[in-house]
C-alpha positions as semicolon CSV with decimal commas, in nm:
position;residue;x (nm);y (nm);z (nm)
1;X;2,126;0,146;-5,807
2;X;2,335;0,355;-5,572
3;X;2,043;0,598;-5,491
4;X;1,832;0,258;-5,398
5;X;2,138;0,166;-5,124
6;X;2,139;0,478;-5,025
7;X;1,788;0,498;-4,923
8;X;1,806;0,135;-4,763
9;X;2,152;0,259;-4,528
10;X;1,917;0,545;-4,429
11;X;1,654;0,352;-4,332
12;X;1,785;0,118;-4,135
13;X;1,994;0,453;-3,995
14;X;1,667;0,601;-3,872
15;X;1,547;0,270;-3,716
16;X;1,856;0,167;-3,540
17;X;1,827;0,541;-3,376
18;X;1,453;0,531;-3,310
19;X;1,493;0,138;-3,136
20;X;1,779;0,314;-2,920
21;X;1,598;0,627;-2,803
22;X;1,334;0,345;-2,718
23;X;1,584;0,136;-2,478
24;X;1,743;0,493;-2,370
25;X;1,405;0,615;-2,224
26;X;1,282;0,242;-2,111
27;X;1,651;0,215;-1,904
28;X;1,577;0,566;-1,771
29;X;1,205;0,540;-1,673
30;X;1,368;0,207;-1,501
31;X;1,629;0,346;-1,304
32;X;1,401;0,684;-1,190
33;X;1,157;0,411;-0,998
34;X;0,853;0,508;-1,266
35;X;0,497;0,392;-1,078
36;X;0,435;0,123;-1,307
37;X;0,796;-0,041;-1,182
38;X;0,719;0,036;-0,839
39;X;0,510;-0,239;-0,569
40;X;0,200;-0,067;-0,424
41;X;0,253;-0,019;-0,049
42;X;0,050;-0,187;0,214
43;X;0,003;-0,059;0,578
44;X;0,222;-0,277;0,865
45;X;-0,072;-0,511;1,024
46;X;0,165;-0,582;1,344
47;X;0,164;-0,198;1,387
48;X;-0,160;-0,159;1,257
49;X;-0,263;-0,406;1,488
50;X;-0,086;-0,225;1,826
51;X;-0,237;0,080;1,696
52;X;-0,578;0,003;1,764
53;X;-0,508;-0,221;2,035
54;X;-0,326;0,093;2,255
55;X;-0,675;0,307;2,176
56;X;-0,932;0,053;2,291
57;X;-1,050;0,141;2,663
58;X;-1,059;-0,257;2,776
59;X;-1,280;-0,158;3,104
60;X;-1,534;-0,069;2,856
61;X;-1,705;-0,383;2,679
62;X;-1,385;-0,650;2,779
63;X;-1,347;-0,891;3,115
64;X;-0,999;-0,911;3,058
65;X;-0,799;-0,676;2,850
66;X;-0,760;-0,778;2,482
67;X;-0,426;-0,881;2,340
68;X;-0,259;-0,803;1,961
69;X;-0,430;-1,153;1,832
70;X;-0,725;-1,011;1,954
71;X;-0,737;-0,712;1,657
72;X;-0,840;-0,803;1,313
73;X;-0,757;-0,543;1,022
74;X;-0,829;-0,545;0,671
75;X;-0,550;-0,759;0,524
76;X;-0,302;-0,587;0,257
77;X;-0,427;-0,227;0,292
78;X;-0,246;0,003;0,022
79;X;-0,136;0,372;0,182
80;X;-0,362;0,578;0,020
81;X;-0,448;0,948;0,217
82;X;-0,766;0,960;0,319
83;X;-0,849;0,593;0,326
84;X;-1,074;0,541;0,577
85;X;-1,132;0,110;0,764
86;X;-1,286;-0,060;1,046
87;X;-1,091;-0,320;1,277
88;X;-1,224;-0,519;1,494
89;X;-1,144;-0,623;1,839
90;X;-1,289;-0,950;1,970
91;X;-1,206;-1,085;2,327
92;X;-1,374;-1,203;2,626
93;X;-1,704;-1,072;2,695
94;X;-1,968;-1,183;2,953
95;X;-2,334;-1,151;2,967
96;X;-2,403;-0,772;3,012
97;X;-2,045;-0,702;2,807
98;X;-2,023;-0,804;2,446
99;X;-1,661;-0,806;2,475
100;X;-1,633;-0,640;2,123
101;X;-1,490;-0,308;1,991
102;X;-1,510;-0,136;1,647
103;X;-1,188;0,087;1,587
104;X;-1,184;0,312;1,312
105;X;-0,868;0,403;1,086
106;X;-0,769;0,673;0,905
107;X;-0,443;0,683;0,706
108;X;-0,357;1,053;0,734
109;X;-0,085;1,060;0,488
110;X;0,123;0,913;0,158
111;X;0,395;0,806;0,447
112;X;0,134;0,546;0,652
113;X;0,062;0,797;0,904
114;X;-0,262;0,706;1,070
115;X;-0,503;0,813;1,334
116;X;-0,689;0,603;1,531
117;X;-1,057;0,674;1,733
């Protein structure tokens, strides 16, 4: 009878220590900012949008120069190197000028660098 109580008060030992090495590593993976914890990260669109607005030449295809609600991006882009998008810039065109420009993006970098052209 006292070897069967034994064996139970070990059991219950080993699973009282397994169930906190579980809420140990969960609490640490937690507080270290694991990826599965962290929100993906999406590029700016205001700055996004002033990017490609400062590299379109408006003499080329615009009557007047565009302005920032002139540039549509990609909504919700994540920063991903090497990501490669088109934006569009729509403003006033007449009949020899279509009044639209293609920009392409690159994000250069983890960070949100990007280059524009």
């Amino acid at each position: 009878m006292t070897d069967q109580r034994s064996f139970a008060r070990t059991v219950i030992a080993l699973s009282l220590a397994v169930i906190a090495c579980c809420a140990l590593t969960f609490t640490v993976m937690l507080l270290a900012g694991s990826p599965a914890v962290q929100p993906q990260r999406v590029l700016d669109q205001e700055a996004l949008a002033r990017a490609v607005l400062n590299n379109v030449e408006s003499g080329a295809d615009f009557v007047k120069p565009p302005t920032i609600d002139d540039v549509s991006c990609p909504a919700s882009i994540p920063v991903e190197a090497g990501r490669e998008f088109e934006c569009k810039v729509v403003g006033v065109g007449d009949g020899s000028r279509s009044g639209r420009a293609w920009v392409k993006v690159k994000i250069e970098n983890d960070l949100g660098e990007v280059s524009v052209g």
